[in-house]
N, C-alpha and C positions, 0 to 999 in steps of 0.2 A: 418823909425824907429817907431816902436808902443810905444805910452803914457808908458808901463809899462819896457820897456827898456830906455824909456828917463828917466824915474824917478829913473831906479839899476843903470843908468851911474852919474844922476846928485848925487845918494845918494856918491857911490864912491870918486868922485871928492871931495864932502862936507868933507867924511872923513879923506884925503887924508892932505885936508887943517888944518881941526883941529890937528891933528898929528903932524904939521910942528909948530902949535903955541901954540901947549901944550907937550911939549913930554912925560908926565905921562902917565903909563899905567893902563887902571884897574885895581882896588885891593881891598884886603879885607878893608875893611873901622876901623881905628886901634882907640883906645881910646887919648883923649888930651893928647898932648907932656907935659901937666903941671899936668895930672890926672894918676893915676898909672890905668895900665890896666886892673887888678882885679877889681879897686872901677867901670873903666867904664863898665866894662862887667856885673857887679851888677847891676848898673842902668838901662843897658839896659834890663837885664832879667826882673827885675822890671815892667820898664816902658811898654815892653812887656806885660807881664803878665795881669797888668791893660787893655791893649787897647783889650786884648782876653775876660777878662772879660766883658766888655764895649760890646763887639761884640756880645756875645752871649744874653747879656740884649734887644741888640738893636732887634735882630732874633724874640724874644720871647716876645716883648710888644704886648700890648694889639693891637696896629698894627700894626703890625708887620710883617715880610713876613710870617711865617705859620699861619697868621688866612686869607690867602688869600682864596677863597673859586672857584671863580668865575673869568672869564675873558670873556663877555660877546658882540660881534661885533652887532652893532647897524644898523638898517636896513634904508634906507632914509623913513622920516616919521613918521608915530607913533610906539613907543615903548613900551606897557606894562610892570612894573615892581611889583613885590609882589612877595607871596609864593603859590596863587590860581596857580591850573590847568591852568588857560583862559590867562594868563602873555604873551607875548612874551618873556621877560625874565623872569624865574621863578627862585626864591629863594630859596635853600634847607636848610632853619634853621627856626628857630624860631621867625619870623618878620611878620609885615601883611599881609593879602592877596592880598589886592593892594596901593603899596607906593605911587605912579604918572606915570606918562604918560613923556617918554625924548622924543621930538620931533624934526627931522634931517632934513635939509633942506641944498639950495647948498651956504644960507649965512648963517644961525645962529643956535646953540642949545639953547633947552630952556625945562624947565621943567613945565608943569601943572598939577593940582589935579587934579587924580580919580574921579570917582562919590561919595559925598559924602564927600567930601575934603582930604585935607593931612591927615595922622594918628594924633593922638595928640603923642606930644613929637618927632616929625621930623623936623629937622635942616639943616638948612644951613650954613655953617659957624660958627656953634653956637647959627645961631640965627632961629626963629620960622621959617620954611618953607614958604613962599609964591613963587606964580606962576612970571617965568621970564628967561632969558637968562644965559646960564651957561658958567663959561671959561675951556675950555681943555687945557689950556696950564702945558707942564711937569711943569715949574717951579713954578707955583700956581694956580692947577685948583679947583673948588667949590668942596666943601664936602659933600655929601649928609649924614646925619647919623640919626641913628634909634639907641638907647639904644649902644649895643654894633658893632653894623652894621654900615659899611662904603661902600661908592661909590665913586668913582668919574669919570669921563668921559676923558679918554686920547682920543688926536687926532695922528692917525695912518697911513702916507700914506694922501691917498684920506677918510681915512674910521673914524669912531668913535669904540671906544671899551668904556666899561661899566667894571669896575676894582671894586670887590665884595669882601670886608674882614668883618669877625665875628669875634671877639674877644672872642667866645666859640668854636672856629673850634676845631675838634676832632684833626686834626693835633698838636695847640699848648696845648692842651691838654696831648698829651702824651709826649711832648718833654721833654729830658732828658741831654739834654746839645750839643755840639761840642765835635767834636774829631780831637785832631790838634796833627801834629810832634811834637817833644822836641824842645826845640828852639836850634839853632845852628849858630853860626857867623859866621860859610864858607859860609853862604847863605844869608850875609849880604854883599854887595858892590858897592863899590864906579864906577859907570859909566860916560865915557864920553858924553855930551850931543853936540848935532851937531844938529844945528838948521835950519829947510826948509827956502830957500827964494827965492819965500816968501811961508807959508806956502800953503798944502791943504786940499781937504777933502777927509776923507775915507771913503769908501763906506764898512758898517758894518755888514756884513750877522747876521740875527737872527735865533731864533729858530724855529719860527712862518712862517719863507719863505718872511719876511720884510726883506728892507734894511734900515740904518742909515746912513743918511750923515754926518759928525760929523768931525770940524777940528781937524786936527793934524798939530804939531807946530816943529816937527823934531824926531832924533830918540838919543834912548840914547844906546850907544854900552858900552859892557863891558865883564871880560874874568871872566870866569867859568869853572873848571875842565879843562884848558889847552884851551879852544877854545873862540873865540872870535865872539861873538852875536850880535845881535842887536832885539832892541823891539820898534817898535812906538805906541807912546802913542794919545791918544784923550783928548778934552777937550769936557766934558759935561754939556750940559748945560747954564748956564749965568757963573758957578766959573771959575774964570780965576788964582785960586790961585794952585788947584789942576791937577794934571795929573791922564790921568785913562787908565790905559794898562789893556789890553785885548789878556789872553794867555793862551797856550796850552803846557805841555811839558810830557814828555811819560809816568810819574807814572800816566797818565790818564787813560791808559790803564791796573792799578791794583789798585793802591788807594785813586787815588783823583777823582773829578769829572768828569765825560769823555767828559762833552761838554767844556768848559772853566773853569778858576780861575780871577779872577779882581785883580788887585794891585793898589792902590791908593797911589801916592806920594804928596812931595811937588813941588816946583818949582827950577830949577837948579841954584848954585850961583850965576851966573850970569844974569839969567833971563832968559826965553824964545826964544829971537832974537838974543842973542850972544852966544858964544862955551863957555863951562863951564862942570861944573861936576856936579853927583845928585847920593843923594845914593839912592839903590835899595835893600828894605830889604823883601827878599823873605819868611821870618818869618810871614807878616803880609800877604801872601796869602791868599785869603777868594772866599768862595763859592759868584757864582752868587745866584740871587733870585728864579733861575727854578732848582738848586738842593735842593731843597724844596718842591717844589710845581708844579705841571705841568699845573696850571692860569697864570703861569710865562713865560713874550714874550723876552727872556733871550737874548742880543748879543754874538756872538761866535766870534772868535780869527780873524782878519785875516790870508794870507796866511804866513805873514811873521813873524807873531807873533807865528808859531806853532813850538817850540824849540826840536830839536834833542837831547835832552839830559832828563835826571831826575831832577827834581829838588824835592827832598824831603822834603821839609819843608812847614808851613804854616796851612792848613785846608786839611785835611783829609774829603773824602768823609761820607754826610749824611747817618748816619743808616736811614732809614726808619722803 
């Protein structure tokens, strides 16, 4: 039996069990039995409303995904950075000629001055630039920053990448908002959650031809237009509070984005390691970071995550 047949048999079985100890089925997820359905449907719109707002703030700050300029793979050894011709990485904005020198070895990065030192007004963290080791880690790596200019060094794989935002990019520049569906509550619902045990990890194709290894903690199934789905989710990161599904469903192929959408939940009633429920509200679909920008190492769906069906609502594909 192949790994990926043991895992459609044990997902089956899983579900099999949840069903026996829940017998609700999916559904539209309904306002308080104490709150009349009109006031909840208000709030939701509302609270909608806000979080789209919020989204399009967070798109369009000063760093934001379109002042991304640059995604820059880092060579072992010395790395030039500025706006001069001579750079190994070369800058195309309005920044010095030579920032520092990132230096790649097979234990440590680190940054040192150019000839001539750091530029005046280059930071680290905030604070005055000086020469020393740098951390890639996603969850807090050093900031290199110049005026409006940002760096920082992710670790990728075997490799380093060099992640370049301007906070004048011509991109956020022209941006002129989000374009999302009308909100709609058939596209809000209540999922059952069926938890792996014990969980593992999924191997997360990118856009860039990288993989992500990234646990997943079970799958949440629920019924939409008469058929019964399922989507497994990941956990990113260190938060252990949020879920992050990663999906495909066919308005890709006219209005949404054609690589993927990301959904970000909370955590199911019960928790993560027991059966329980989680709503699923397809309203707050949202573009990845690469239908913006192609600096962006964006993850794509996997294969089970790519849904047969429409789902209309949520974020509508970037005008460019």
């Amino acid at each position: 039996m192949t790994e990926r047949s043991a895992r459609h048999n044990a997902l089956i079985l899983a579900i099999l069990i949840a069903r026996v100890a829940s017998p609700l089925s999916a559904q539209s997820v309904p306002g308080s039995s104490t709150e009349p359905a009109s006031a909840a449907d208000a709030q939701w719109r509302q609270d909608l409303a806000a979080w789209r707002t919020q989204r399009e703030a967070n798109i369009s700050a000063p760093d934001g995904w379109l002042t991304l300029i640059g995604l820059e793979w880092l060579k072992p050894g010395v790395n030039t950075v500025g706006s001069a011709a001579d750079n190994q990485v070369r800058i195309r904005a309005q920044v010095p000629d030579h920032i520092g020198l990132l230096t790649v070895t097979a234990k440590a990065l680190q940054i040192l001055a150019p000839n001539g030192g750091f530029p005046p007004d280059l930071t680290i963290d905030g604070a005055p630039a000086r020469e020393g080791l740098l951390a890639a880690d996603d969850a807090k790596p050093n900031t290199i920053a110049w005026h409006g200019l940002t760096m920082v060094v992710l670790h990728r794989g075997n490799r380093y990448a060099l992640r370049i935002k301007d906070a004048d990019s011509p991109t956020r520049a022209s941006f002129h908002g989000l374009h999302w569906y009308p909100p709609d509550p058939h596209f809000r619902v209540s999922a059952r959650w069926i938890p792996y045990n014990p969980p593992h990890v999924e191997k997360i194709p990118t856009i860039i031809g990288t993989t992500l290894n990234l646990p997943s903690p079970g799958v949440a199934e629920f019924t939409l237009d008469g058929k019964t789905l399922h989507l497994e989710p990941v956990i990113e990161g260190d938060d252990q509070t949020v879920l992050f599904f990663i999906l495909r469903d066919l308005t890709s192929q006219s209005t949404t984005y054609e690589a993927a959408r990301f959904l970000h939940t909370g955590l199911p009633d019960h928790g993560l390691t027991n059966p329980g429920h989680l709503e699923l509200d397809f309203n707050k679909l949202e573009n990845p970071p690469s239908a913006y920008t192609s600096f962006a190492a964006g993850p794509l769906p996997p294969e089970q995550n790519r849904l047969p069906i429409s789902i209309p609502a949520g974020e509508e594909r970037y005008p460019h």
